[in-house]
N, C-alpha and C positions, 0 to 999 in steps of 0.2 A: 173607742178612742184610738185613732191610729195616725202616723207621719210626724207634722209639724207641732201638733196639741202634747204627744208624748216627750217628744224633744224635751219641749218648754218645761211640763213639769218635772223631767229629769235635772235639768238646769237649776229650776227651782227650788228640789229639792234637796241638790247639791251645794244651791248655796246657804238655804236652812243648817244643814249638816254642818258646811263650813263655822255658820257663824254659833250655831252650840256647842261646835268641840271649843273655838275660842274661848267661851263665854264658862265653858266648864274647866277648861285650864284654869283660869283665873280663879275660879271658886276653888282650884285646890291649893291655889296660895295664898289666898282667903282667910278659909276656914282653919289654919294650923298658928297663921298670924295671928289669925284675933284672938284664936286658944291659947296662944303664948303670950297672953296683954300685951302686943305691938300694935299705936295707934296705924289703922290705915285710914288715911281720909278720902280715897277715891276707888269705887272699882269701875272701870270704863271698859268697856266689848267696842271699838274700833280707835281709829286716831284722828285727828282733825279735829274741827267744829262739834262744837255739843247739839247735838239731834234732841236728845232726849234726856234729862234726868231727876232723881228725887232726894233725898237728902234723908236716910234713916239711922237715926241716932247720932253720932262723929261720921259717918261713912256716907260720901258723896255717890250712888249707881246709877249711872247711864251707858247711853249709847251715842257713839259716834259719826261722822260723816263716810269715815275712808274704813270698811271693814275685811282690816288685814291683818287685824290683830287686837291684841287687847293687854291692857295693864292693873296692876293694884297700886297705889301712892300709900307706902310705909315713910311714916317720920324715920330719919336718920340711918336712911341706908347704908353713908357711909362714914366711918368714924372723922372726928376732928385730927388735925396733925396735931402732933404733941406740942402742947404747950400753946395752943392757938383759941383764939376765939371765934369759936364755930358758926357764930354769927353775922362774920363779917372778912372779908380778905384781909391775907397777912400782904403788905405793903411790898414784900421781898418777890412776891410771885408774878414777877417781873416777864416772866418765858412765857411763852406761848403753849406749850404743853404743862408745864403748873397752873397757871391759869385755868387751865379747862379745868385738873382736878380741885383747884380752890374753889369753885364755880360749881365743880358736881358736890362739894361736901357743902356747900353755904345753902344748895339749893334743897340740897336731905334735910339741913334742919332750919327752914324757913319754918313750918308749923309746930316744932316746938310748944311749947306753951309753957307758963309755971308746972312747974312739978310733974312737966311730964319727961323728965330726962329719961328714966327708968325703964319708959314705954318705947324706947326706941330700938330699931332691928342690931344694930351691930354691937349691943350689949347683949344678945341672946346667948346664948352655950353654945359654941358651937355647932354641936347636933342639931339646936332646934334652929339652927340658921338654915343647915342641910334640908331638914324636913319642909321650908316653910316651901324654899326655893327648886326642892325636888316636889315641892305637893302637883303643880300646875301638868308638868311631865306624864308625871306618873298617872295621873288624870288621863291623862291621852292613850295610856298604856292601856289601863282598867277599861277605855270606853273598848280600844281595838279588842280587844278579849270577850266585851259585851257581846259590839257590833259582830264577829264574827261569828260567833256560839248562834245569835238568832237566827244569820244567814248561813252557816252550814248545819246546825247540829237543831235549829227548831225548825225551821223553813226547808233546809237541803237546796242540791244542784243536780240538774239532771246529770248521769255520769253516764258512761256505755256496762254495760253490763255482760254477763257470759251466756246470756243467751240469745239465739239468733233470730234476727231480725226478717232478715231478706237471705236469698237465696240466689245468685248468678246463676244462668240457665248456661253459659257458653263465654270464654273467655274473650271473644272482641266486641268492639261498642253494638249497640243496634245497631242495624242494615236501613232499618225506615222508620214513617213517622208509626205504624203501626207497633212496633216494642217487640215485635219479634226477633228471633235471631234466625241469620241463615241457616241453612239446611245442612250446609259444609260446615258450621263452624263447630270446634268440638265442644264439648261437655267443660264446662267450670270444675274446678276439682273436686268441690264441694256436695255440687250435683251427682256427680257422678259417683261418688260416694255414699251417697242414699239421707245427706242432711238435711235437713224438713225447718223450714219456717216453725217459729217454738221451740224445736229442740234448746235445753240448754249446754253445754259443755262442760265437761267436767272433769277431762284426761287428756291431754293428747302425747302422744309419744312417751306416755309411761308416766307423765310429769302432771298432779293435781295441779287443775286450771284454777284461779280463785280468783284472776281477773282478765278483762278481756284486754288489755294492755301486755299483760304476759302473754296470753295465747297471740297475739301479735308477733311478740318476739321470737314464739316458738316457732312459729309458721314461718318466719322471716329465714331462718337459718335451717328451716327441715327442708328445702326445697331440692326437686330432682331423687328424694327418697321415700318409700312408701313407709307411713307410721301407722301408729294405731291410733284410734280416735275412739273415745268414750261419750255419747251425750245419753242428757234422761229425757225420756220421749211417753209421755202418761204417766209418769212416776214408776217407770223402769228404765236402766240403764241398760242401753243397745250400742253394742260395740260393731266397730266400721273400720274401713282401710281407706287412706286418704293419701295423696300423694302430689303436697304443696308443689307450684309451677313456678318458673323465674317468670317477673314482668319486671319491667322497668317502672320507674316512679322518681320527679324530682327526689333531689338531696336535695339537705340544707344548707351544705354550701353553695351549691348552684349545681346545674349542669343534671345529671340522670341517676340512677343508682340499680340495682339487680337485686330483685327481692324475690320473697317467697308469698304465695296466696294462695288462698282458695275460693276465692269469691263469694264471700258470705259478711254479712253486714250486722253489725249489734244492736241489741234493741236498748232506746233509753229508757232508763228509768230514776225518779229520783229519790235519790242519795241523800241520806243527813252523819253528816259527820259527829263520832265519838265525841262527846263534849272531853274527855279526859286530852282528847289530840287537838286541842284547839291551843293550848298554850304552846304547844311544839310546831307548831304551824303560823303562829305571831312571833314565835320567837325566829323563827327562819325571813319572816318579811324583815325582821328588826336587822338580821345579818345584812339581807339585802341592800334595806336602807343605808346603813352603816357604810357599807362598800363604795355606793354611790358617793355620798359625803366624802370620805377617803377621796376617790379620786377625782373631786367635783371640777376640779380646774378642767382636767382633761373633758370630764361630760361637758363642761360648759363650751368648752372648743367645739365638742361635736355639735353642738345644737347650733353654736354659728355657723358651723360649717355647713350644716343645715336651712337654717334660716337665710343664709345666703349666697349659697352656691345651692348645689344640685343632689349634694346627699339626702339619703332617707332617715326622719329623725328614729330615735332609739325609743321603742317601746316601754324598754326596761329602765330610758333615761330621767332625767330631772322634765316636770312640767309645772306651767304656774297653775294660779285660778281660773283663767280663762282654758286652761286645757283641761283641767278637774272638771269644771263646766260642760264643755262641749264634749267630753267622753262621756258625763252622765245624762247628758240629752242622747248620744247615740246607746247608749246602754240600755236604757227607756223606751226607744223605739224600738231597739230589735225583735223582732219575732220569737214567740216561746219556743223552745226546741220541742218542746213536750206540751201538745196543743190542750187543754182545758183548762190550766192553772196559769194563765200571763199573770196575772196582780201578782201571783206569790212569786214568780220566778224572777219578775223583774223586781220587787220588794228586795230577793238575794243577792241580785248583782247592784243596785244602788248601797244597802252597807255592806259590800263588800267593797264597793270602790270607798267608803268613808272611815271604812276599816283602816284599810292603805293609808288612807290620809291623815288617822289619827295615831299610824305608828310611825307616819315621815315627822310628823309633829314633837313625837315622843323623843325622837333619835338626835333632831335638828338642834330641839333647844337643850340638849344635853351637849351640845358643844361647849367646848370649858375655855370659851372666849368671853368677853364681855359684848353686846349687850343682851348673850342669850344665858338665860337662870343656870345655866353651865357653868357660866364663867365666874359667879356668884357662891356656885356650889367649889369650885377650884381653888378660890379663895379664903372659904372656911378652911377646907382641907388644908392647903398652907401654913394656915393659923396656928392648927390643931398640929401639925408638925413641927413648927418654931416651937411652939410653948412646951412639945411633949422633947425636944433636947433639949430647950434650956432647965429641963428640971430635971433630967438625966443628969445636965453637967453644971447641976445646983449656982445655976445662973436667974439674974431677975426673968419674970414672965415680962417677955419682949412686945406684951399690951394687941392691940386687934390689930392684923394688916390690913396697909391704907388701899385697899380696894380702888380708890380712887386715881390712883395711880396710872391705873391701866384705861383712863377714860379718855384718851386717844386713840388707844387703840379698839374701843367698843365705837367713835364716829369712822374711822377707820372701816371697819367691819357693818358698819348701817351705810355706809356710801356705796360697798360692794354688794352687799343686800341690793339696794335700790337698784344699782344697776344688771344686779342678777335677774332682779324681778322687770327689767324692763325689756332684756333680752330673751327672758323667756314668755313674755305678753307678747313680742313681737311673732316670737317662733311658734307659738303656738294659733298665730293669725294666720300667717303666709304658709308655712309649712306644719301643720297640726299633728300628733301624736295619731296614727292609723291603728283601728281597735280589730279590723278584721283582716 
């Protein structure tokens, strides 16, 4: 299978991914609710139009038309105002933003029933309010720690390694199609060194080698001095004199830069990562995530200034679905770097891009806004803050806050949602995230 057939099941598979992390968020808010007797009567994997569903025991499961997400429906998310009948609008809620919140509390307990006040979320303990509304997150967390353990630490990535691949005969490009070099040109440092295809490296300038990224840097800055070079050649170590050369080579900011080489090239091989560095390795995407978030207004600039003007978007920036998408079709098709094993290597770069996506997941809805389980979890905490002074300062328990409150500002935040997500559908048409 090769080109457009690979695409497609990268695509495919991307949106499988997509729609299980959803579908396994929700089960971790689920499964703590229902363990804390809170009736839920719906668990739905997308929004819109009911597609598909069945009805087991009190709890409605299906699936949706628009899958961009997913929800649980808990009776009584959020508490009545004091002294009100939670059934029905108080007549005073005359505003436009009381309204809404009279309107988000009448609608938490429309299913109600006799005798099931008890069963409702915003009577929980605090804690298990935290636990129901952190379960879904945290699900996201557990998968990225899964997903990555299978793609570095059971499957691996091919990585360069310190022993040598290839061998430069002579420091300038070929002369013809024939791969020879000219007869004037000199010796590669390497070569002339006496380092052999196979050797591996394992000293240079005094300095144990342990990876070929090091020995880069070494090379980089021993240039214009003779060093010593250790490689093991048949399982003996044969020591050499090597004497790295300036070339020039793009920088990363642009423009040239003066380096050290000796013309020799790494052999891949693949690499499975320590399962013990995997959590320190989600935890550094989690930073990453976080940062983005942090300055999203500014990403979000960039990506218009991308999607409509003439900048290049940010690899490291915000993408929607449709870029999640089209990255894992081109992930899919790329060529194994390391030819006999494509299924397993591209198996590692598909969860590892799902990895990503279930620690953007994780970071996003721990935002401590409404209407992501953040803002949910910011509210217990509040709670838990009132009630722990007023008993400090042997004051009445100032009862559950009205969560409801802030249901302006949760349409608020779904209006910017939406229009985030339409500006990054567009940017990621016109001007797409570049993988290579």
């Amino acid at each position: 299978m090769s080109g457009a057939p690979l695409v497609v099941v990268g695509v495919l598979v991307a949106a499988l991914g997509v729609a299980v992390s959803i579908a396994l968020h929700e089960v971790g808010h689920l499964v703590p609710a229902k363990r804390f007797g809170v009736k839920v009567t719906q668990y739905m994997v997308g929004f819109g139009p009911t597609l598909f569903s069945r009805r087991r025991g009190e709890t409605e499961y299906g699936v949706k038309a628009i899958p961009l997400g997913g929800y649980i429906r808990m009776i009584g998310m959020f508490p009545p105002a004091p002294g009100a009948d939670p059934h029905r609008l108080r007549a005073s809620s005359t505003g436009r933003w009381a309204l809404m919140a009279e309107e988000a509390r009448r609608a938490s307990f429309v299913e109600i029933g006799p005798g099931e006040e008890r069963r409702t979320f915003y009577r929980l303990p605090v804690w298990k309010r935290i636990v129901v509304m952190a379960g879904g997150p945290l699900m996201n967390l557990l998968l990225a720690l899964v997903l990555t353990a299978l793609a570095l630490s059971a499957i691996g990535t091919p990585q360069t390694t310190t022993r040598v691949a290839a061998v430069s005969q002579c420091l300038q490009t070929v002369t013809d199609a024939s791969g020879e070099c000219a007869a004037d040109d000199p010796l590669a440092p390497g070569a002339a060194a006496g380092v052999l295809p196979g050797d591996e490296v394992v000293e240079f300038d005094g300095v144990a080698v342990t990876s070929w990224a090091q020995l880069s840097g070494l090379i980089q800055v021993g240039a214009g001095r003779e060093v010593p070079l250790v490689v093991e050649r048949d399982g003996q170590r044969v020591p050499l004199r090597v004497t790295p050369v300036l070339t020039s080579r793009a920088a990363p900011g642009g423009g040239t830069e003066q380096v050290g080489m000796l013309g020799i090239t790494s052999q891949l091989a693949v690499a499975r990562l320590p399962v013990a560095e995997v959590p320190g390795l989600v935890a550094d995407q989690v930073e990453a995530v976080a940062g983005i978030v942090v300055r999203l207004p500014q990403r979000l600039y960039d990506v218009a200034q991308a999607a409509f003007g003439s900048a290049e978007r940010d690899p490291d920036g915000p993408i929607g679905v449709v870029g999640v998408g089209r990255i894992a079709g081109e992930l899919n098709a790329l060529p194994a770097v390391i030819p006999g094993d494509e299924l397993a290597e591209r198996t590692s770069r598909l969860l590892t891009l799902l990895a990503g996506l279930n620690v953007a997941l994780f970071v996003f809805n721990l935002v401590p806004l409404l209407p992501f389980d953040g803002g949910h979890i910011a509210g217990a905490l509040w709670e838990a803050l009132k009630r722990g002074v007023a008993r400090l300062r042997r004051k009445p328990d100032p009862g559950p806050v009205d969560v409801a409150k802030a249901m302006p500002v949760a349409y608020a935040v779904s209006v910017l949602l939406i229009g985030m997500s339409a500006l990054l559908l567009y940017a990621d048409v016109v001007r797409p995230v570049q993988i290579g």
